[in-house]
Structures are given as C-alpha cells and as structure tokens.
VOZA-301288 format. One line per field, with one value per residue (C-alpha): x, y, z. Coordinates in steps of 0.05 Angstrom, whole numbers. Layout:
VOZA-301288
X = (X	...)
Y = (Y	...)
Z = (Z	...)
This chain:
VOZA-301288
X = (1993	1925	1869	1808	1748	1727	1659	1636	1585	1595	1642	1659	1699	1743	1799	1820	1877	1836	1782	1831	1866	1803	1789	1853	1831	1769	1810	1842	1775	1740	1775	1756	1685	1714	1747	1724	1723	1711	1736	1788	1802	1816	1759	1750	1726	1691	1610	1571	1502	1470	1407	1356	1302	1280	1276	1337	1361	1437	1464	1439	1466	1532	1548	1525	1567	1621	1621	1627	1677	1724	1700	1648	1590	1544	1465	1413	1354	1301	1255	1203	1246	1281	1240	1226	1165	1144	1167	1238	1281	1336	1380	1357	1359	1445	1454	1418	1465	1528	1517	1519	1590	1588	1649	1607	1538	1512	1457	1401	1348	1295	1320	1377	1437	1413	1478	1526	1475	1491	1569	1578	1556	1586	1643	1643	1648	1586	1573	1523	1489	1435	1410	1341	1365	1430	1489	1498	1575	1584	1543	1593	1652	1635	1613	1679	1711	1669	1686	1764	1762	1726	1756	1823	1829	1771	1806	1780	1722	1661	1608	1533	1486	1414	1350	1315	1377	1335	1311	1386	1431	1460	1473	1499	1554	1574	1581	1630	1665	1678	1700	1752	1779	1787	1719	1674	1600	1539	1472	1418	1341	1283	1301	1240	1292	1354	1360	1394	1465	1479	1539	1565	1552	1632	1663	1708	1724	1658	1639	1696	1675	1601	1546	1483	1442	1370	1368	1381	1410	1463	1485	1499	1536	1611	1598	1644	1596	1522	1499	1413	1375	1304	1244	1246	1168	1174	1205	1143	1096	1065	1093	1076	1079	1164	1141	1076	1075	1124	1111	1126	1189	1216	1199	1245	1298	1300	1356	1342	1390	1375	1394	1448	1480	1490	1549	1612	1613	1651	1610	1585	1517	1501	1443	1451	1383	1330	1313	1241	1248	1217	1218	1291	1325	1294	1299	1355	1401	1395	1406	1456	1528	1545	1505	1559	1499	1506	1582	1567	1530	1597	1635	1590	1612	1685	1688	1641	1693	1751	1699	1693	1763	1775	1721	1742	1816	1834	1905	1918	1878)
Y = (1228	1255	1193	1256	1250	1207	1182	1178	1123	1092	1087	1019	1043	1076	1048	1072	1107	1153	1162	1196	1241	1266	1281	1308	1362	1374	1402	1450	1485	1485	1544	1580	1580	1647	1678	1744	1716	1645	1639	1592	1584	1504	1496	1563	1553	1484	1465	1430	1405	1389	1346	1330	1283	1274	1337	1362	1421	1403	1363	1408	1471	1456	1426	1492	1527	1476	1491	1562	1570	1531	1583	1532	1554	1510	1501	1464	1419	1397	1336	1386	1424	1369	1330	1254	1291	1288	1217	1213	1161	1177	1153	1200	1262	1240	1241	1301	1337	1309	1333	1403	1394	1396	1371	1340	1310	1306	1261	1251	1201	1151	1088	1057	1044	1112	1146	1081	1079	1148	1131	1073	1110	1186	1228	1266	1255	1232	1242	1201	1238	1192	1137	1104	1068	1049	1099	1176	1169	1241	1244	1192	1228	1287	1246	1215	1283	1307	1250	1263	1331	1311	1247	1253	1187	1149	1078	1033	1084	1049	1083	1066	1077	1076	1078	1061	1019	990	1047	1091	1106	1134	1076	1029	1088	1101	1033	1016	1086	1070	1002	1022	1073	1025	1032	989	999	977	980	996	983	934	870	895	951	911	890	816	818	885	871	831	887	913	823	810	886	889	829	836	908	903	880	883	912	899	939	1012	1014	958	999	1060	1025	1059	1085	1149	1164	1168	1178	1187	1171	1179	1139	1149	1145	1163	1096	1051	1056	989	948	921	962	964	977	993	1068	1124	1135	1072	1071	1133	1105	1044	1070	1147	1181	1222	1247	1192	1142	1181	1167	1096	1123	1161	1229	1260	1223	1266	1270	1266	1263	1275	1317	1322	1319	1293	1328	1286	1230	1190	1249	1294	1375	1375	1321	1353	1424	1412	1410	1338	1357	1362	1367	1434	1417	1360	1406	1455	1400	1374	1442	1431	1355	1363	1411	1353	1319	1362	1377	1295	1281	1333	1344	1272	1269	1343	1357)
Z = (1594	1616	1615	1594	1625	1676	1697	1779	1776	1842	1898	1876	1815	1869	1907	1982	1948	1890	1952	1994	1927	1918	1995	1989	1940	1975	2035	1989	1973	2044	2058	1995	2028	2075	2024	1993	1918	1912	1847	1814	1744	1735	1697	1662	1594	1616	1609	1670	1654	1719	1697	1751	1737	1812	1865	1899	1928	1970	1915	1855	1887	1910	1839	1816	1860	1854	1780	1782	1834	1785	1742	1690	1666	1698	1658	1711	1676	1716	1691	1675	1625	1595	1535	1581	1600	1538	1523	1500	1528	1571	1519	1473	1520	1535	1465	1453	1510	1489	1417	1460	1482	1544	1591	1643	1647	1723	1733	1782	1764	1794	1758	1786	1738	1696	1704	1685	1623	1602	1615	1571	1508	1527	1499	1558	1638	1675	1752	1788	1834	1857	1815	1849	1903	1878	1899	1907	1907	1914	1990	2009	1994	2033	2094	2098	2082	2144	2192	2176	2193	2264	2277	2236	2209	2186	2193	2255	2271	2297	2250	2258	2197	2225	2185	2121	2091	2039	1998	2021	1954	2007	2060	1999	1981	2048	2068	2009	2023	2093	2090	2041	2084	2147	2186	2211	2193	2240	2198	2250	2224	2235	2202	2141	2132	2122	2056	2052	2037	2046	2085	2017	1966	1973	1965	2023	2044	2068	2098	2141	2164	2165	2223	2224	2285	2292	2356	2369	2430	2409	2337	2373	2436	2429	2367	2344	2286	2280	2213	2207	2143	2134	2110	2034	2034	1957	1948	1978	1917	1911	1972	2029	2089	2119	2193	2236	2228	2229	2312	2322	2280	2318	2383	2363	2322	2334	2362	2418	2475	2514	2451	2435	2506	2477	2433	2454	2487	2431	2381	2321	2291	2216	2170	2086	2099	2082	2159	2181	2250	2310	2261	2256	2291	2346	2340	2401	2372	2301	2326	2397	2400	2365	2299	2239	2193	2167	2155	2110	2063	2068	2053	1992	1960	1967	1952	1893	1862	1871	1837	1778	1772	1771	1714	1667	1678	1693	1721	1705	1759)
C-alpha cells in the first residue's frame, strides 16, 4: 500500500538504507541532463510550491527545474510576495497554501525548525530546504550523490568539512548524511567556529565517525574529500566577533594549492556555493582540476527530483 506523502525535514528522519534509494533514483535522472527533452511524466498533474523566505538561487532553481522535468507545475514565492511581510505568521501563510492543494510545500526560511512546523500540521508533503541554521537535507543528498560518483563508495572515506560549522545547515546535514553512509567526518575551524557537541548531534553513529580539527593542515592530512563552506556573515547579527577578521581567517583556514597538498592527490574539491573567492577557497583551487563544484549543482537537479518523486508518490515512486 502506498504511505502518500512524505515530508524531508532533516537527514535524521533517514536511515543509510532510504539515503541510498533515493541516491539511487538520483542516478537515473543525471543523464536526463543531455538529453534533447528533459521531460518525464511521474508527476504530471502534480503542484510544487517552492516558498522562499530567505535569498537563494541553486536550491530554488533546481527544484524548479526538478519539478518540471517530472512534468509539475512548479509556482516560486519569494518572502516579498508572500503575506509575512505584512505580518502573518508562518502558520497562517502554510495553511493558507495548503488550502490551495498543492502536493508539495518546499520551504526555505530563517528560523530553524520552520519547515518541521509546517509538517506537523500539513495534508500535503513538506521539503526542508534550509531552515536557519538547522539542516538543508536536500544539499546533503547531492553531496554524497557527488562523492559516489567520484569516489564510488562513500563508506570509510576520510572527508574533511572546513569552515564556519556553527552557522552551516549545511555542515550539520552533511555530517549526519555521511556518517550514515560509512565515512568519517573531520570538522576543520577555529575552536569559536566549532559548535560544542557537534560530533554528538547523530547519538552513537556519529561520535564514532566524527573528530574535530582545530588546525588546517591536520583536517586535510589524507583526506579524499574536501568540502569548503563559507562565513555566513548574515548569521552574526548581535554577537560577539567568531575570529579576528576575514584575512586572517583565510590565512589560517583557507585552502589554497599549497593546503590542498595536505590531502590526497586524487582528492576532490567541493563547496555548496555561494563561493567568497580568495576567502575560504582561492580562485585556482575553486576553478583547477579537483573542483567538483559545478557537479554538485548538476547533481542538486537530479537528486532533488528523487526527492520530489519520494514526497509525493511515497513508495509508488
């Protein structure tokens, strides 16, 4: 029997089996990406509401075009358009959406916990992607689909997640991704950047996979996987300053070619974008030869229409 519609809140509510199904599926549509018509018709018929309340450009397009290549029409609401800017609760906007019908609701918003708010009330499927500085399950998914297709198996990699870890949806997601699938995770910052217990947030399957690395040069030693975030400036309002300045941050946790050395030779270079060139990643590591950064955005178009297909089919999909 078909379980309907299923929310993607975080990584969490997946286990290492349901993580690799829907990797799975996302290999079935990379290819579609060189074909004349990139059309299917799994979701003909369906509604996406793709409902940003924070800036994006990756994630909102490619569940756009994730949406319409499974043939849904997909509507896009920014926080501007949508009536919180004029004082309606968040709430209030999900239940004014779902009384559209829609099939799917996907969510971007500042507050952490905004999407799992809108899923314990909705008729239809909700997909988190990016609440505050809790998850962006989604990014995770098509990081790990990209490190399979370059490493083959993601189980027993050495994968090194450098950067602003405390304000990163992004780290958080990957980190419970990765460990599920068998890796083990260095997170690289300055201790101010290292939220406490982050190696804890996934129970045991974590804390057995996860070390900290205050130092650069030791998180990238042997590493198969280098994965860049930047400084989520947007995310300081009101504390105290994280680090000296952003110079002195590069200088000391910036991958260069020289850094990069520290890892191995057929290591591969991501970032979920977007890029502050000269900053956490220098122009000649971001745009050389190891750089799989343009492939993660490919990928985020394939996996997001596994993810689709998963929320609104269930296990018809």
């Amino acid at each position: 029997m078909p379980t309907g519609p299923r929310h993607l809140v975080s990584i969490a509510d997946l286990d290492a089996t349901e993580i690799v199904k829907i990797l799975d599926h996302g290999d079935r549509y990379w290819a579609l990406a060189d074909e004349p018509i990139k059309k299917l018709t799994s979701l003909r018929g369906r509604t996406v509401m793709i409902v940003m309340f924070e800036n994006s450009t990756r994630t909102r397009t490619s569940f756009e075009l994730a949406a319409k290549r499974l043939s849904a029409e997909a509507i896009n609401i920014s926080a501007s358009a949508s009536s919180t800017s004029k004082g309606e609760s968040l709430l209030d906007t999900g239940r004014n959406l779902e009384a559209m019908h829609p099939d799917c609701v996907v969510v971007r918003h500042a507050y952490g916990g905004a999407a799992a708010l809108l899923a314990r009330t909705a008729r239809c499927a909700i997909i988190n992607a990016g609440d505050g500085q809790h998850e962006h399950p989604t990014q995770a998914l098509l990081d790990a689909a990209t490190i399979r297709r370059h490493k083959g198996s993601i189980e027993g990699l050495e994968i090194a997640i450098v950067g602003d870890i405390s304000h990163s949806r992004v780290a958080r997601s990957n980190i419970l991704c990765l460990a599920k699938l068998g890796a083990r995770i260095r997170v690289v910052a300055p201790w101010t950047l290292i939220p406490r217990g982050i190696e804890l947030i996934g129970g045991d399957v974590t804390r057995e996979r996860v070390t900290i690395c205050p130092r650069l040069e030791d998180g990238l030693e042997g590493a198969d996987v280098v994965m860049m975030l930047r400084v989520q400036h947007e995310r300081f309002a009101g504390e105290a300053p994280r680090f000296p300045n952003t110079r002195e941050l590069s200088r000391t946790f910036g991958l260069s070619e020289r850094t990069l050395a520290y890892a191995k030779p057929d290591a591969i270079v991501m970032h979920p974008g977007p890029i502050n060139r000269g900053v956490e990643v220098s122009p000649q590591v971001a745009d050389g030869p190891r750089a799989v950064i343009l492939q993660q955005v490919s990928w985020g178009v394939a996996i997001r229409m596994a993810v689709l297909e998963r929320a609104i089919l269930g296990d018809e999909s």
